[in-house]
MIPA-423348 format. One record per atom (N, C-alpha, C, O): x, y, z; atom name. Coordinates in nm, 2 decimals. Layout:
# residues N
NODE      c1      c2      c3  atom
NODE       X       Y       Z    CA
...
This chain:
# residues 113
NODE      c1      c2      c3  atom
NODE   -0.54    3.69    3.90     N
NODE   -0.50    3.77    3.79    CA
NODE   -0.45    3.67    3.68     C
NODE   -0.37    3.58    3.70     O
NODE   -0.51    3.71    3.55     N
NODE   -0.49    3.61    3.49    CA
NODE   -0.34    3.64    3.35     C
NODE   -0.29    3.75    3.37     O
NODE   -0.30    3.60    3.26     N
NODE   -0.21    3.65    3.20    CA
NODE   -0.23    3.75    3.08     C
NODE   -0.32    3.74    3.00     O
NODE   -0.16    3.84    3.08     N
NODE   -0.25    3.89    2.95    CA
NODE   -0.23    3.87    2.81     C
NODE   -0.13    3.83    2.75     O
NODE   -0.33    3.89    2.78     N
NODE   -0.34    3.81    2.59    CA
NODE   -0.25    3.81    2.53     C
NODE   -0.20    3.93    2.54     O
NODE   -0.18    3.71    2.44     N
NODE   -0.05    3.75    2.33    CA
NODE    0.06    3.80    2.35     C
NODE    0.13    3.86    2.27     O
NODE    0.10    3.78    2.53     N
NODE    0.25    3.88    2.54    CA
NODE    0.37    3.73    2.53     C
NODE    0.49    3.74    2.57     O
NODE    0.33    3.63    2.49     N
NODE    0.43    3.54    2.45    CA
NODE    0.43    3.49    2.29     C
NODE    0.32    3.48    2.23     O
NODE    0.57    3.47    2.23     N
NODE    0.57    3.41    2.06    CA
NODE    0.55    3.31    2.09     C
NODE    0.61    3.26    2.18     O
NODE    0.46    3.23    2.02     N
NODE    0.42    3.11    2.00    CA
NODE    0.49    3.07    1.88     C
NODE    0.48    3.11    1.76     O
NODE    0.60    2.95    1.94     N
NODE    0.68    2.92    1.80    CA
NODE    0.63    2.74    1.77     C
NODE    0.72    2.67    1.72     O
NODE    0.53    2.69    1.80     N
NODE    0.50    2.58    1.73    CA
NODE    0.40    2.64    1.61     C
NODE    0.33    2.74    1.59     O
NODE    0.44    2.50    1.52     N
NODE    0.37    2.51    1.39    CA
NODE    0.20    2.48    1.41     C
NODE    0.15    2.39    1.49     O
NODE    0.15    2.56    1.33     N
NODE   -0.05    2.47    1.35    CA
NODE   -0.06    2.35    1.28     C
NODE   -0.01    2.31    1.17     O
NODE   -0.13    2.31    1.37     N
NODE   -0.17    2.17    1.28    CA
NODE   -0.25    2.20    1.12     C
NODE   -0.29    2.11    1.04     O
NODE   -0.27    2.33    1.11     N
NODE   -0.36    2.34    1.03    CA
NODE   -0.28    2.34    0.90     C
NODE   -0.33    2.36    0.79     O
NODE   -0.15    2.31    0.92     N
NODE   -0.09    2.28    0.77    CA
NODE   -0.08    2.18    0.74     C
NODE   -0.06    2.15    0.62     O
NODE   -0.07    2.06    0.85     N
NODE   -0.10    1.89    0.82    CA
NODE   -0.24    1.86    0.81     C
NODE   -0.29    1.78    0.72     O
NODE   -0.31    1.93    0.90     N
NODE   -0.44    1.87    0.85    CA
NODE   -0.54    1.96    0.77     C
NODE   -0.65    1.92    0.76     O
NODE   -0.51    2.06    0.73     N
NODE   -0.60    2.09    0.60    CA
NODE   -0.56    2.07    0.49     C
NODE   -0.61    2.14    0.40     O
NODE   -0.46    1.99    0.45     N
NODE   -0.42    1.94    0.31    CA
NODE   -0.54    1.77    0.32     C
NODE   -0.56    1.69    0.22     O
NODE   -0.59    1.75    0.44     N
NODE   -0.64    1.65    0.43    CA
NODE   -0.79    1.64    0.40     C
NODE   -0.85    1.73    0.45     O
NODE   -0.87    1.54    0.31     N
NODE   -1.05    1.51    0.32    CA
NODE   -1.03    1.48    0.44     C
NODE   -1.06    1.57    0.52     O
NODE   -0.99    1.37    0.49     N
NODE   -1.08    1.28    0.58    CA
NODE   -0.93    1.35    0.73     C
NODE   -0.81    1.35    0.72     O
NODE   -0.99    1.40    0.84     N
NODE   -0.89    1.41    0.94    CA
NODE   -0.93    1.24    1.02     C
NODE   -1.04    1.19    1.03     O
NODE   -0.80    1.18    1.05     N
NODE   -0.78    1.13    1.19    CA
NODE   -0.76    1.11    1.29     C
NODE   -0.64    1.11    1.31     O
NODE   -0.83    1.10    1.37     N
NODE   -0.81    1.19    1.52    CA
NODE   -0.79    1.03    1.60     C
NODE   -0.81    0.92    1.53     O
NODE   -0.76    1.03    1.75     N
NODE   -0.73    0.91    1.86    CA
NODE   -0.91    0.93    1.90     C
NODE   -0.98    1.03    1.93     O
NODE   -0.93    0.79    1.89     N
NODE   -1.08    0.82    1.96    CA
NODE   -1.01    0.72    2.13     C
NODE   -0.98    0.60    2.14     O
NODE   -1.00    0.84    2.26     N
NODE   -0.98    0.83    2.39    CA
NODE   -0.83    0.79    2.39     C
NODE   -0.75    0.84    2.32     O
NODE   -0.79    0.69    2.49     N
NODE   -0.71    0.65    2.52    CA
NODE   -0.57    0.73    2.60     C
NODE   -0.61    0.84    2.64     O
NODE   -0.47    0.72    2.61     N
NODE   -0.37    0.86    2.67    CA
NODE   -0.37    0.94    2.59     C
NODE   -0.39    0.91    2.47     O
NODE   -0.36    1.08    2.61     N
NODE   -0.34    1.16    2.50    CA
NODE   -0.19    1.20    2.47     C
NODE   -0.11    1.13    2.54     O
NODE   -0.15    1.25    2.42     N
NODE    0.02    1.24    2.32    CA
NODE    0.05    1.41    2.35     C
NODE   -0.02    1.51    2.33     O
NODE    0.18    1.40    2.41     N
NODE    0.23    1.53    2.41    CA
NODE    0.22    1.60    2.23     C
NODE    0.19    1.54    2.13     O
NODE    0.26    1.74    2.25     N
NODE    0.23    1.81    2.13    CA
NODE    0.36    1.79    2.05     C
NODE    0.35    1.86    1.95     O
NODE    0.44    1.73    2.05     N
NODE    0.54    1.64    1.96    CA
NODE    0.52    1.54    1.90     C
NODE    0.55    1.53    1.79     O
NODE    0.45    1.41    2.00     N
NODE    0.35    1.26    1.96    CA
NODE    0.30    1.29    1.88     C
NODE    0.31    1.21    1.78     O
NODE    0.18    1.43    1.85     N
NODE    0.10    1.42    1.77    CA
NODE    0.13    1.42    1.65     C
NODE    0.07    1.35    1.58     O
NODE    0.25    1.50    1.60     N
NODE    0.32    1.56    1.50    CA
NODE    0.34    1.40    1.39     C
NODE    0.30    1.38    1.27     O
NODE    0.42    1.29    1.48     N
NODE    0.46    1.17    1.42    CA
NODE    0.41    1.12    1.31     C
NODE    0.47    1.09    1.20     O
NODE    0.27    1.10    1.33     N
NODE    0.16    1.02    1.20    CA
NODE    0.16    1.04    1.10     C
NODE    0.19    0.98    1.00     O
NODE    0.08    1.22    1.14     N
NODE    0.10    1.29    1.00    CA
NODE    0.27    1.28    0.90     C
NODE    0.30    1.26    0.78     O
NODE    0.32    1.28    0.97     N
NODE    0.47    1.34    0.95    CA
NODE    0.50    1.15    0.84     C
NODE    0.51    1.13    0.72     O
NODE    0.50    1.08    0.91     N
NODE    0.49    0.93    0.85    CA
NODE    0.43    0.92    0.77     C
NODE    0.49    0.86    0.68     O
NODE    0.28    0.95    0.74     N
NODE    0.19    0.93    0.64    CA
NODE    0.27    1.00    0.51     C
NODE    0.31    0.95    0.40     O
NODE    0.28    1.12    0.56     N
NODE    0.32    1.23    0.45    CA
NODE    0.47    1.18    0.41     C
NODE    0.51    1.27    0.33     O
NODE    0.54    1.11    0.43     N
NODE    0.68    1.06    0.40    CA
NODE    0.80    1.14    0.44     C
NODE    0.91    1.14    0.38     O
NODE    0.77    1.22    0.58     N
NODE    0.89    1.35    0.57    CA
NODE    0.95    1.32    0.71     C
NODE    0.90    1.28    0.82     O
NODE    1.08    1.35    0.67     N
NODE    1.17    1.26    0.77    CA
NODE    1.15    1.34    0.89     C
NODE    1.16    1.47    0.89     O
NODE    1.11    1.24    1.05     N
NODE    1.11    1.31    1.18    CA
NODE    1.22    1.42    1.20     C
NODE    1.20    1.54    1.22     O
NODE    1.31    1.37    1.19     N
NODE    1.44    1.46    1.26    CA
NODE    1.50    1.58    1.15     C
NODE    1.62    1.62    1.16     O
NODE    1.40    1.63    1.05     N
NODE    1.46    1.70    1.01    CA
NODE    1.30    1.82    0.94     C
NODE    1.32    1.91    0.86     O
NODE    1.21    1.79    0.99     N
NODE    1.07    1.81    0.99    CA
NODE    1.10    2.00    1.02     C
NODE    1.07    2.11    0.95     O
NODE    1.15    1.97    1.12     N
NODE    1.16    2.13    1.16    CA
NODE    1.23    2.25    1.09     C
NODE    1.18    2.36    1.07     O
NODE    1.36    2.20    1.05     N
NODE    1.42    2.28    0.94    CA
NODE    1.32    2.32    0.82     C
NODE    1.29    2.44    0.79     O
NODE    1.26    2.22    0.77     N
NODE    1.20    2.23    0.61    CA
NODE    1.11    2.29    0.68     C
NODE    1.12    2.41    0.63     O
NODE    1.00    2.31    0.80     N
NODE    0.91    2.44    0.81    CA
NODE    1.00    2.56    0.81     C
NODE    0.95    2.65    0.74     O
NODE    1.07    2.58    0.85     N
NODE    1.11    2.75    0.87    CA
NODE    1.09    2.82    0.74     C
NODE    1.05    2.93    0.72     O
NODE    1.14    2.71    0.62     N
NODE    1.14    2.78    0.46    CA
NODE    1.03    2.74    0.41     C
NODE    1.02    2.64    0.34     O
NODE    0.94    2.82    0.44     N
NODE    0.77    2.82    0.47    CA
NODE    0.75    2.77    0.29     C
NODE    0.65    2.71    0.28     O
NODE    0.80    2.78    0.20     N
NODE    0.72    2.80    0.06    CA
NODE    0.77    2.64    0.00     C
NODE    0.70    2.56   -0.07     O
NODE    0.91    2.61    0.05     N
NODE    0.93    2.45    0.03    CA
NODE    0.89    2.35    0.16     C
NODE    0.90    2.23    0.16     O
NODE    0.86    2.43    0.27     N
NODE    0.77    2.32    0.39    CA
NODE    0.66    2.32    0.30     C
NODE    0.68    2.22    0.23     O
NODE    0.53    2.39    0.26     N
NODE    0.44    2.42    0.20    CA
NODE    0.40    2.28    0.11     C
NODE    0.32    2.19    0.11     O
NODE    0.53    2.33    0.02     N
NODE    0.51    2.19   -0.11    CA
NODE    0.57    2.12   -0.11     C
NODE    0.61    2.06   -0.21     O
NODE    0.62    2.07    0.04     N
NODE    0.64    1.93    0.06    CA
NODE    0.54    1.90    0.14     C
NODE    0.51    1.79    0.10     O
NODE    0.45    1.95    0.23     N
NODE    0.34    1.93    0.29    CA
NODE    0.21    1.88    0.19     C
NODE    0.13    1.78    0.21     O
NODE    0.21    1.99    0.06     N
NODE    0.11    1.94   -0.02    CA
NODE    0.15    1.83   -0.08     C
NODE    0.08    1.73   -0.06     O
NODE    0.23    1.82   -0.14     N
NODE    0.26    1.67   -0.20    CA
NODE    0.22    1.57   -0.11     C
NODE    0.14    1.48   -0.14     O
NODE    0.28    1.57    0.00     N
NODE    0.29    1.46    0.10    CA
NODE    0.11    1.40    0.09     C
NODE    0.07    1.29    0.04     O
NODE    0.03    1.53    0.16     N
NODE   -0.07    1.51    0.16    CA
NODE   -0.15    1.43    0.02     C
NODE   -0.22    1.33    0.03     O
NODE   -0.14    1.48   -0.08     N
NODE   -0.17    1.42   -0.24    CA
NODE   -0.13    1.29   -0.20     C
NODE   -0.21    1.19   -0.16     O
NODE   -0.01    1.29   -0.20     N
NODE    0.01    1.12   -0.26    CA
NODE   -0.02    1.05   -0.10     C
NODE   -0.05    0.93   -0.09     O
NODE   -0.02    1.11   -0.01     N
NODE   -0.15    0.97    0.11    CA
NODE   -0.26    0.99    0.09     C
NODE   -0.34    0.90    0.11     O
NODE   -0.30    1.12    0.06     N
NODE   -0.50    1.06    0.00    CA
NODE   -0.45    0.99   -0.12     C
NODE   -0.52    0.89   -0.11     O
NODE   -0.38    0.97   -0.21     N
NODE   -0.41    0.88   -0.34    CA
NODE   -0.39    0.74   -0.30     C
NODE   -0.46    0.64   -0.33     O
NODE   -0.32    0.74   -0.23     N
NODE   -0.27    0.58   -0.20    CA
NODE   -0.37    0.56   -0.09     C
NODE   -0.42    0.45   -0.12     O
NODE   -0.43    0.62    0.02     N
NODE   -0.54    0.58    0.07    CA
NODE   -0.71    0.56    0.00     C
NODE   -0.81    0.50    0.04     O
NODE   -0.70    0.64   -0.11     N
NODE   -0.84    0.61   -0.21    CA
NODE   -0.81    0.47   -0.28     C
NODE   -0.89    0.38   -0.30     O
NODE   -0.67    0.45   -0.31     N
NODE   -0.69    0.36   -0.38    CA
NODE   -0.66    0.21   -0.28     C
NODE   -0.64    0.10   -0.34     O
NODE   -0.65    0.22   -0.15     N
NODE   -0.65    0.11   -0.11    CA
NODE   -0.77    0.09   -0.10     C
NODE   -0.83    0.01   -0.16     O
NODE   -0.84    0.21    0.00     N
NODE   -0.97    0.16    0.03    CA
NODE   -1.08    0.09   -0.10     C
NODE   -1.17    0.01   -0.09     O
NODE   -1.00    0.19   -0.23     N
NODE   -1.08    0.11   -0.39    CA
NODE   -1.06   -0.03   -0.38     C
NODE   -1.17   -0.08   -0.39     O
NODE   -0.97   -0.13   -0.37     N
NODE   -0.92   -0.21   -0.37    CA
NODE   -0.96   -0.31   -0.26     C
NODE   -0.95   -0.43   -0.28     O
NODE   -1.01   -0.25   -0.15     N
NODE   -1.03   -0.35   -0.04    CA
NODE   -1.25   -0.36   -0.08     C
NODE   -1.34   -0.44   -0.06     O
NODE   -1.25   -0.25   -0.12     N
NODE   -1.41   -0.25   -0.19    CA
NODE   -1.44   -0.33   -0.31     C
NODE   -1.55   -0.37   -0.34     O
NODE   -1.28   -0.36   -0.39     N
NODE   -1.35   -0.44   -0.50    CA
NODE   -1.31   -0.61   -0.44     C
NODE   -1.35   -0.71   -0.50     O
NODE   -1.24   -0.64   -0.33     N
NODE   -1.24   -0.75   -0.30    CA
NODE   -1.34   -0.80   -0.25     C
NODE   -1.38   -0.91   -0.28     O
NODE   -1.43   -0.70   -0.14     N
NODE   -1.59   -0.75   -0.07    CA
NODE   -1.64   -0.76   -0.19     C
NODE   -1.68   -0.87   -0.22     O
NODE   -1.64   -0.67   -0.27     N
NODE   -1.75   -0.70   -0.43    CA
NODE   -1.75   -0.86   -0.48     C
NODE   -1.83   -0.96   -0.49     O
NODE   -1.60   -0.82   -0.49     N
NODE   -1.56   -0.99   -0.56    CA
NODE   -1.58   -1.11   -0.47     C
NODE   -1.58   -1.22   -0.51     O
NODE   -1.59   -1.08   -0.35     N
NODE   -1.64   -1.20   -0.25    CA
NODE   -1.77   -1.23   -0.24     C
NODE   -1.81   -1.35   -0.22     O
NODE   -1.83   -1.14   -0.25     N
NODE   -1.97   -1.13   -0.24    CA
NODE   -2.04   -1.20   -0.34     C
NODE   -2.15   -1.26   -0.33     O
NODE   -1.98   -1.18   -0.44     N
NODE   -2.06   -1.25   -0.61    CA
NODE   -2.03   -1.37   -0.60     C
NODE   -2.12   -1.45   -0.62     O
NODE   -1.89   -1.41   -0.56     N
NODE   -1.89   -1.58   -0.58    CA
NODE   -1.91   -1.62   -0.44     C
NODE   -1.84   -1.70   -0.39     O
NODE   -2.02   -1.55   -0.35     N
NODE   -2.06   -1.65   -0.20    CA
NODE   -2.20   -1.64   -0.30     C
NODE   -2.23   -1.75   -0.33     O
NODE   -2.29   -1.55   -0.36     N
NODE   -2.40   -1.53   -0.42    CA
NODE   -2.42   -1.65   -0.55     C
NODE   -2.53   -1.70   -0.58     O
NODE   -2.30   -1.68   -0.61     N
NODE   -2.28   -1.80   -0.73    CA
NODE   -2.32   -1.95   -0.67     C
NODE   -2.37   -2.04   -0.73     O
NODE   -2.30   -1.94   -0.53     N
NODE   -2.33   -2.05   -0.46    CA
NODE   -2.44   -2.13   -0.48     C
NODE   -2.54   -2.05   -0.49     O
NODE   -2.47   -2.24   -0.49     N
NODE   -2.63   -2.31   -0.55    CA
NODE   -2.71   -2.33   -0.36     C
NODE   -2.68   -2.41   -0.27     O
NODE   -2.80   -2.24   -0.34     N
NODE   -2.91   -2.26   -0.27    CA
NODE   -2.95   -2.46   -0.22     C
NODE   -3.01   -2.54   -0.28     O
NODE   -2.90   -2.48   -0.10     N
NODE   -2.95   -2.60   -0.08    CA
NODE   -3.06   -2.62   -0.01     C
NODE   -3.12   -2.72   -0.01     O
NODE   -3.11   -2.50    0.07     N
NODE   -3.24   -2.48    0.17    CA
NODE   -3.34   -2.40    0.09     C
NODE   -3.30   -2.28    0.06     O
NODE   -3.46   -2.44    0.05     N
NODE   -3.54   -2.34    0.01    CA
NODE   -3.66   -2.29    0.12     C
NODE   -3.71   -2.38    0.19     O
NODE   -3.69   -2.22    0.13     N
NODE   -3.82   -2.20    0.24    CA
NODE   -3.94   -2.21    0.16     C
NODE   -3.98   -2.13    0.07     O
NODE   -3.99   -2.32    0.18     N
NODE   -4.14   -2.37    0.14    CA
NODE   -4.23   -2.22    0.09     C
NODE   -4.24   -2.19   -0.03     O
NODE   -4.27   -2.14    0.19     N
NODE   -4.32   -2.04    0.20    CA
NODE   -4.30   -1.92    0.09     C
NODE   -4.38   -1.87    0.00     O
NODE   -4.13   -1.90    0.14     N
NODE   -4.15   -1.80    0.03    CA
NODE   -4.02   -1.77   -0.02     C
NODE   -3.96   -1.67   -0.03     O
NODE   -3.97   -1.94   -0.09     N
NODE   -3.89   -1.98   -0.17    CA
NODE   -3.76   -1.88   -0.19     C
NODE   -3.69   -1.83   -0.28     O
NODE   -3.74   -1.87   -0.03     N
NODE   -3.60   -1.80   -0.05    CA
NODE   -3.45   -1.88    0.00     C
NODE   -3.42   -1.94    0.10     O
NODE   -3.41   -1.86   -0.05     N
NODE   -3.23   -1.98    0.02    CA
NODE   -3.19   -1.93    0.18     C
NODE   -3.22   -1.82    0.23     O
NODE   -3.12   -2.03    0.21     N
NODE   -3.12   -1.98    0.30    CA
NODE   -2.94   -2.03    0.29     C
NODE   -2.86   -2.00    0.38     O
């Protein structure tokens, strides 16, 4: 006999308020998996909101909310704009390995090597 549906309150928060403020979700590809507190940490770090007091600011759902959304804003911005920044350095590496003067040509079909 199995339990029956919904006769317990479920008092953890969903993930669905840390991770649908997000584009891109992060997930663990294998390795141990993380009690349902572990998981909470990253988000909670990314988003700038202090561990040990995480729980209070949910209960007052409308200021958890927009501290959640902020959080989320400002780690997608700072993560667009790293990843912009690590794209304009390959760019910029790329053009002065390309500025390089060709010392091998292929007889054939006069490409550098």
């Amino acid at each position: 006999m199995g339990r029956p549906p919904c006769t317990y309150v479920d008092i953890r928060l969903p993930k669905k308020l840390f991770y649908d403020e997000l584009t891109e979700i992060k997930h663990t590809q294998g390795g141990q998996e993380k009690c349902f507190k572990g998981t909470w940490k990253v988000p909670l770090k990314c988003f700038g909101i202090d561990r040990d007091s995480w729980e209070t600011l949910a209960q007052d759902c409308p200021a958890g909310r927009n501290c959640f959304r902020n959080g989320a804003t400002s780690y997608e911005q700072s993560r667009t704009s790293e990843a912009q920044k690590k794209r304009e350095l390959c760019k910029f590496i790329a053009n002065s390995l390309s500025t390089i003067p060709a010392d091998h040509l292929c007889p054939m079909y006069c490409r550098a090597f």
